[in-house]
SEPA-517040 format. One record per residue (C-alpha): residue number from 1; residue in three letters; x, y, z. Coordinates in steps of 0.2 Angstrom, whole numbers, padded with zeros to 4 digits. Last residue first. Layout:
# SEPA-517040
+---------+------+-------+-------+-------+
! koldren ! bake !  east ! north !    up !
+---------+------+-------+-------+-------+
!     NUM !  ala !     X !     Y !     Z !
...
+---------+------+-------+-------+-------+
//
This chain:
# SEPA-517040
+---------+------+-------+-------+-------+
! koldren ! bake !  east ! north !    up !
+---------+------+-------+-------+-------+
!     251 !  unk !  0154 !  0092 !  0146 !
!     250 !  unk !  0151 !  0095 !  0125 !
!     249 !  unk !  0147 !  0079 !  0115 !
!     248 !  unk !  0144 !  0090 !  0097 !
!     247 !  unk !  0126 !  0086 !  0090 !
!     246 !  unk !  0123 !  0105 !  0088 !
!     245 !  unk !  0137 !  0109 !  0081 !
!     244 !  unk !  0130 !  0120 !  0066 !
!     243 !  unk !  0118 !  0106 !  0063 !
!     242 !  unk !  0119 !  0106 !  0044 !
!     241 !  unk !  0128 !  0088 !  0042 !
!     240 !  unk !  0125 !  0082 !  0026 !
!     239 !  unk !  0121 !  0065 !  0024 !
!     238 !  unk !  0130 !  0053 !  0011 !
!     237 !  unk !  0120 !  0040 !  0001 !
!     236 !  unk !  0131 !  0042 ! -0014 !
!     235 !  unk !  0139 !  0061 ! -0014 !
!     234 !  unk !  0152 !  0057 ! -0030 !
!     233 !  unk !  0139 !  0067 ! -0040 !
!     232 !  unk !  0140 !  0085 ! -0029 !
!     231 !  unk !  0147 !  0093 ! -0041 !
!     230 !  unk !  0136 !  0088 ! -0054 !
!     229 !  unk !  0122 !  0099 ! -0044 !
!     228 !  unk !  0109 !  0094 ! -0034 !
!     227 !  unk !  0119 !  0089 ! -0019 !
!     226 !  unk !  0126 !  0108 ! -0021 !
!     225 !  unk !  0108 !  0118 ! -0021 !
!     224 !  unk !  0103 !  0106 ! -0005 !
!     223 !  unk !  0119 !  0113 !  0003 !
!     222 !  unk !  0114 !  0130 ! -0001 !
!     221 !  unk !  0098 !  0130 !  0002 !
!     220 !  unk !  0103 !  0123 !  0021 !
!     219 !  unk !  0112 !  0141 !  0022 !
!     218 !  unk !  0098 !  0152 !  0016 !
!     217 !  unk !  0087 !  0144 !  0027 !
!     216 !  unk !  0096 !  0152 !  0041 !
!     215 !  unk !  0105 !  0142 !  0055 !
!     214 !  unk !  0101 !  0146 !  0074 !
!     213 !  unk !  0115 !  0154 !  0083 !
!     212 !  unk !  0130 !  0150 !  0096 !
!     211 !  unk !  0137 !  0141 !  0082 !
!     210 !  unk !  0143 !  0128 !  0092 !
!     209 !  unk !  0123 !  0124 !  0097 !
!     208 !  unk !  0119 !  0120 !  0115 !
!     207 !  unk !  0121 !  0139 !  0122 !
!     206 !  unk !  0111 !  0147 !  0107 !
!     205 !  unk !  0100 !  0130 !  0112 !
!     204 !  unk !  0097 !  0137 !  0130 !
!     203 !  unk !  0094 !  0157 !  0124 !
!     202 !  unk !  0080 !  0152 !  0111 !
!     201 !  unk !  0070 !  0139 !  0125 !
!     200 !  unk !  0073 !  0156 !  0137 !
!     199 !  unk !  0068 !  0168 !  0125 !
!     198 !  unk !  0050 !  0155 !  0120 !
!     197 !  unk !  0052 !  0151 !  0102 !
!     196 !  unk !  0039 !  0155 !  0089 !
!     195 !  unk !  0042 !  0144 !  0071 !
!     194 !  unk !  0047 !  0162 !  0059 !
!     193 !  unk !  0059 !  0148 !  0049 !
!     192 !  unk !  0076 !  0153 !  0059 !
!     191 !  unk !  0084 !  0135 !  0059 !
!     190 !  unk !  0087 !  0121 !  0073 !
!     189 !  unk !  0097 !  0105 !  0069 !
!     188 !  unk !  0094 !  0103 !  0050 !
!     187 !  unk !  0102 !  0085 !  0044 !
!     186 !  unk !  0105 !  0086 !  0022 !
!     185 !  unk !  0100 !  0069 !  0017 !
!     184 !  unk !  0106 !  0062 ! -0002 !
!     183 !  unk !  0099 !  0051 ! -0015 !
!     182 !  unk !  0108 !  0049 ! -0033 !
!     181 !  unk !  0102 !  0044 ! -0049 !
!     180 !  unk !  0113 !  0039 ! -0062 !
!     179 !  unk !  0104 !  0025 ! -0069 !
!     178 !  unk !  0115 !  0011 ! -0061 !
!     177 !  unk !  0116 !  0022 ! -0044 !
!     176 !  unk !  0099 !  0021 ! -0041 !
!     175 !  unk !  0095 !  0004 ! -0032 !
!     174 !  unk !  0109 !  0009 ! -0019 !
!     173 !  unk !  0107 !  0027 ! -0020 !
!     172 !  unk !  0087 !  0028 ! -0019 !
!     171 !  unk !  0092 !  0016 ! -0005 !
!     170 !  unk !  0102 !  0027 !  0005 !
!     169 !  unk !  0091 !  0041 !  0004 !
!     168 !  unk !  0074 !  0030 !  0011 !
!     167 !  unk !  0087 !  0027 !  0026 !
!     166 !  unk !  0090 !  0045 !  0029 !
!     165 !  unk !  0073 !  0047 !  0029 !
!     164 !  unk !  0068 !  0034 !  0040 !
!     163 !  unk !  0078 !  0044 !  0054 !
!     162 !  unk !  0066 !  0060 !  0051 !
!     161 !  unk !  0050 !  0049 !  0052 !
!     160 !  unk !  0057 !  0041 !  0069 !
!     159 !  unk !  0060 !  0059 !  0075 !
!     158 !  unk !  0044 !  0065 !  0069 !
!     157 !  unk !  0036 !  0054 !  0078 !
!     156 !  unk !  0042 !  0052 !  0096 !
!     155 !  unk !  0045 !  0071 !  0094 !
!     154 !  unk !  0041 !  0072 !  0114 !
!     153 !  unk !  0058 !  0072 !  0122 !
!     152 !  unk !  0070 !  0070 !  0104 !
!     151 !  unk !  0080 !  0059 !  0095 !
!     150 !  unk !  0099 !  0061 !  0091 !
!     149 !  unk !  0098 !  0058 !  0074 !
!     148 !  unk !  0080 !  0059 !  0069 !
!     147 !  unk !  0078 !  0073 !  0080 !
!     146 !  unk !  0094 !  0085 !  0072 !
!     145 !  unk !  0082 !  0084 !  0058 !
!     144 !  unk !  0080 !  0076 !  0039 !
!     143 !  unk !  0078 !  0086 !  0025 !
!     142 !  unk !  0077 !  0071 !  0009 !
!     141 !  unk !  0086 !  0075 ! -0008 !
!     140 !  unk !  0083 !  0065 ! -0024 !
!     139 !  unk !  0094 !  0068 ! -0038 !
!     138 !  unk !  0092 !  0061 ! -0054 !
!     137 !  unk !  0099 !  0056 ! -0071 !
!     136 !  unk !  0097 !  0041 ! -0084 !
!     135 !  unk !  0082 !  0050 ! -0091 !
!     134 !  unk !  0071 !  0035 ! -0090 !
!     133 !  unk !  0077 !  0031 ! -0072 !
!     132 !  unk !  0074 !  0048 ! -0067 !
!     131 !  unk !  0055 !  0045 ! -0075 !
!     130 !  unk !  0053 !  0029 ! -0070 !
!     129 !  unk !  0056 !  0035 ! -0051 !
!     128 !  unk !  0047 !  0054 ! -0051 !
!     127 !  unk !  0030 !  0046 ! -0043 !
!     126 !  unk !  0038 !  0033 ! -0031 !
!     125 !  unk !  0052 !  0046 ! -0026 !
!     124 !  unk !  0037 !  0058 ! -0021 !
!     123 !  unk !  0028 !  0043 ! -0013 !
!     122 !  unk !  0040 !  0037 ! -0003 !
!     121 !  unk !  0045 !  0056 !  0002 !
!     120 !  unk !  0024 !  0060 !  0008 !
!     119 !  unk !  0027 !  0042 !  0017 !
!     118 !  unk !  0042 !  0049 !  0027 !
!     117 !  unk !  0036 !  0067 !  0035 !
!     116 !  unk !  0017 !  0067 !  0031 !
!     115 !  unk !  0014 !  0051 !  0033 !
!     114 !  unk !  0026 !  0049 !  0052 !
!     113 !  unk !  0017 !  0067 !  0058 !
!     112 !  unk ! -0001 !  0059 !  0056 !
!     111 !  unk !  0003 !  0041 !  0061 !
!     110 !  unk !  0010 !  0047 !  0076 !
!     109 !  unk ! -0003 !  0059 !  0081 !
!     108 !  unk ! -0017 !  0047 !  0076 !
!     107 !  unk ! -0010 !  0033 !  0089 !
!     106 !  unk ! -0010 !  0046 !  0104 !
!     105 !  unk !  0005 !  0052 !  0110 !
!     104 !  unk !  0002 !  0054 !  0129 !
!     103 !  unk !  0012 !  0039 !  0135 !
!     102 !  unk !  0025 !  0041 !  0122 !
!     101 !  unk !  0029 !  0060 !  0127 !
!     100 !  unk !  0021 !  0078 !  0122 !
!      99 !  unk !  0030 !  0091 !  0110 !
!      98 !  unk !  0015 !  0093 !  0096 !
!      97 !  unk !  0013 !  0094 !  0077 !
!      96 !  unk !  0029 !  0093 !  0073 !
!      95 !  unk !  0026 !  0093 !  0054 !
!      94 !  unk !  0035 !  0089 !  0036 !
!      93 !  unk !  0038 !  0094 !  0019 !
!      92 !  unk !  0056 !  0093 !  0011 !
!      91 !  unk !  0055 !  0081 !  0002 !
!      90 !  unk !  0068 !  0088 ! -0013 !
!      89 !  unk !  0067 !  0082 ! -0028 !
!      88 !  unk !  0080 !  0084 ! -0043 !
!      87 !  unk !  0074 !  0076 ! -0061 !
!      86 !  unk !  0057 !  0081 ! -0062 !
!      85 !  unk !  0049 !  0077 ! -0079 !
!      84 !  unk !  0043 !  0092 ! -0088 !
!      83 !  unk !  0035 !  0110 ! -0083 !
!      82 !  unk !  0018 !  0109 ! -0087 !
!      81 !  unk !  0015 !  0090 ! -0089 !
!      80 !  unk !  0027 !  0085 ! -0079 !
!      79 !  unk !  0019 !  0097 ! -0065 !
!      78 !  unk !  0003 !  0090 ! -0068 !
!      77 !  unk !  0008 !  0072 ! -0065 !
!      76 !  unk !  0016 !  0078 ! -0049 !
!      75 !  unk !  0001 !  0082 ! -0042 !
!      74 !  unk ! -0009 !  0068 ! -0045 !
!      73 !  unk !  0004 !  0058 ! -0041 !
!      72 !  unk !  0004 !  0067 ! -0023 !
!      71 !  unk ! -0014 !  0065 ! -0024 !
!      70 !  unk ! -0015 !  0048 ! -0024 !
!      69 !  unk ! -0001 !  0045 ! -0012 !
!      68 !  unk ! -0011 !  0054 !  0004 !
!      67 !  unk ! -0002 !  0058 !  0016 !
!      66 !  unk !  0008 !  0073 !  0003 !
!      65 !  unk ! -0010 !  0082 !  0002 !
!      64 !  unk ! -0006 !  0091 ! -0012 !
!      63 !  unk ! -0010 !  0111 ! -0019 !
!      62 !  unk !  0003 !  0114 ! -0034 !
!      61 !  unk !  0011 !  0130 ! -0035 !
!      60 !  unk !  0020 !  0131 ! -0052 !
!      59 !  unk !  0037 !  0137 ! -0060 !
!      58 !  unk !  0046 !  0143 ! -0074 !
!      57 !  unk !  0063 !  0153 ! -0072 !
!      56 !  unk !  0065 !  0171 ! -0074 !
!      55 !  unk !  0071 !  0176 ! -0059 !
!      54 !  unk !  0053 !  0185 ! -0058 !
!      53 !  unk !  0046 !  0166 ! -0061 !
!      52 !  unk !  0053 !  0161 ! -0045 !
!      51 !  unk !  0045 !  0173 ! -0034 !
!      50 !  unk !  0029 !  0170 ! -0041 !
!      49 !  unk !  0031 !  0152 ! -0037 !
!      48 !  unk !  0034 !  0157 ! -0020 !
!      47 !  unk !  0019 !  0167 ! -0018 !
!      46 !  unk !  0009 !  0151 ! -0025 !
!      45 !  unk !  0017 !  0141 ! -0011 !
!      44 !  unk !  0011 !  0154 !  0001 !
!      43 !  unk ! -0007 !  0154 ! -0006 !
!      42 !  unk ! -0007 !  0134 ! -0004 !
!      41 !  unk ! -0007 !  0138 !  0015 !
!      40 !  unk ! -0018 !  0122 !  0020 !
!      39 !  unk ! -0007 !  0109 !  0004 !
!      38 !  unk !  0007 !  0117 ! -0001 !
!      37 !  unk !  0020 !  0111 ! -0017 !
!      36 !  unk !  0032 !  0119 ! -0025 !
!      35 !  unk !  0039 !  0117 ! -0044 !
!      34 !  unk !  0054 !  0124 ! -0048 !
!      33 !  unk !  0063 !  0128 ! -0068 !
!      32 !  unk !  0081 !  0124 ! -0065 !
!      31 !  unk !  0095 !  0139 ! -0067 !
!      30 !  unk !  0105 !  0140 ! -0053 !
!      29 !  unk !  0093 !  0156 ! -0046 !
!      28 !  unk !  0081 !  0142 ! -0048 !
!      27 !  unk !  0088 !  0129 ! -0037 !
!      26 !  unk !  0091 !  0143 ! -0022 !
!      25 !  unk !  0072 !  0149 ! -0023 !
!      24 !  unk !  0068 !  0133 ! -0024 !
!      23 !  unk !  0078 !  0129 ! -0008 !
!      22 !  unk !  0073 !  0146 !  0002 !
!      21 !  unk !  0056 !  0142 !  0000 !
!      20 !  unk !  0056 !  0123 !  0007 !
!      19 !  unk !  0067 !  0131 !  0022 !
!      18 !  unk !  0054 !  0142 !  0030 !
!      17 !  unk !  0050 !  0162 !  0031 !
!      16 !  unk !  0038 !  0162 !  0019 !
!      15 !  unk !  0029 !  0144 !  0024 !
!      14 !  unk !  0022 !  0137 !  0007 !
!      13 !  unk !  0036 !  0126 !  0001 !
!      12 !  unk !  0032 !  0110 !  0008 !
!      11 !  unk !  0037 !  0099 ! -0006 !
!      10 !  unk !  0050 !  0106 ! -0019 !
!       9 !  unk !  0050 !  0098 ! -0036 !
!       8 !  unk !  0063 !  0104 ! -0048 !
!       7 !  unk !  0064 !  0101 ! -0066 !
!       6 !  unk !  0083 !  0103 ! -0073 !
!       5 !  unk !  0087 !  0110 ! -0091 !
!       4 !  unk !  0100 !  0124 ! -0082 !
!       3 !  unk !  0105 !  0117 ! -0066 !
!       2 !  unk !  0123 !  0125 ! -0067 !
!       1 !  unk !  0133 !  0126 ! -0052 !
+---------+------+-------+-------+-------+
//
């Protein structure tokens, strides 16, 4: 699955053990220059890009506040600029910043996970879009969450930000689809990202999940490496399933 020519842009790629640093790890190895972005652990975004360059690929660690839409253009002005336009993004930045119900959710909680999670995606896709349509070629790749289809006990936000990014995807494909540009979802359910889990939380959804394990990064890289490849170009507004079975109606 060759992605040699390709610019990549990763968001949220600064957690060594998480899913953002498996993908650009995955899109170079199949032959695309990466850039990852961090914004409060910038130094494990910049890890990653050092990663990538020993493959021999280019990359850059860019420091962006993905609430805020001015500095993700920011960003992803400079990474054109050093690297060229980004053809295959992947939004893959996001928080679940707390477990606590409607009642309790405060207005700033919300507001907070849904920008980071699904405004951060509008304004990457807004800040690669001319360019893609330019180029006649593009793949836009959101990571949504077994939350944003089944919904969740106190993930009131992030679940409705997860669900919002498979919609985002469909309509990159809808108004895309002229200029070659497709937009995909690849739905995690629970993966090994270094997150601390309680034994008996762990135990419960090794039960739940078909599995009977949680996903590695490794494996939803894979996916997200195939949607960005040619292979993947008949994949229109499609979502991946990556839940391992977790969504499975099981009495």
């Amino acid at each position: 699955m060759s992605l040699e020519g390709k610019v990549a842009f990763v968001s949220g790629a600064s957690n060594p053990k998480g899913i953002g640093r498996s993908i650009a790890l995955a899109l170079a190895r199949d032959g695309a220059d990466v850039a990852v972005s961090g914004f409060s652990r910038i130094e494990g975004a910049e890890a990653v890009a050092g990663e990538i360059k020993k493959l021999g690929r280019k990359s850059i660690a860019v420091k962006i506040d993905v609430r805020d839409a001015k500095d993700v253009q920011k960003g992803l002005d400079r990474v054109k600029a050093e690297l060229g336009p980004v053809s295959i993004l992947v939004n893959n930045a996001a928080q679940m910043g707390h477990f606590v119900s409607i009642n309790k959710s405060t207005i700033e909680e919300f507001d907070n996970e849904v920008k980071i999670c699904l405004h951060s995606a509008f304004y990457c896709v807004k800040a690669v879009w001319v360019d893609m349509c330019d180029n006649k070629w593009g793949r836009v790749i959101n990571i949504a969450s077994v939350a944003g289809v089944m919904g969740g006990a106190g993930q009131v936000g992030y679940g409705a930000a997860k669900a919002g990014l498979i919609n985002l995807a469909k309509t990159v494909s809808i108004e895309g689809g002229r200029f070659n540009i497709t937009g995909n979802v690849v739905i995690v359910g629970v993966a090994e990202t270094g997150a601390p889990l309680a034994d008996e939380v762990r135990e419960k959804l090794s039960r739940r999940i078909m599995a009977k394990r949680l996903a590695e990064p490794e494996e939803i890289a894979d996916a997200v490496a195939y949607l960005a490849s040619d292979k993947a170009k008949y994949m229109v507004g499609s979502t991946m399933n990556m839940m391992g079975g977790l969504d499975l109606f099981v009495v």
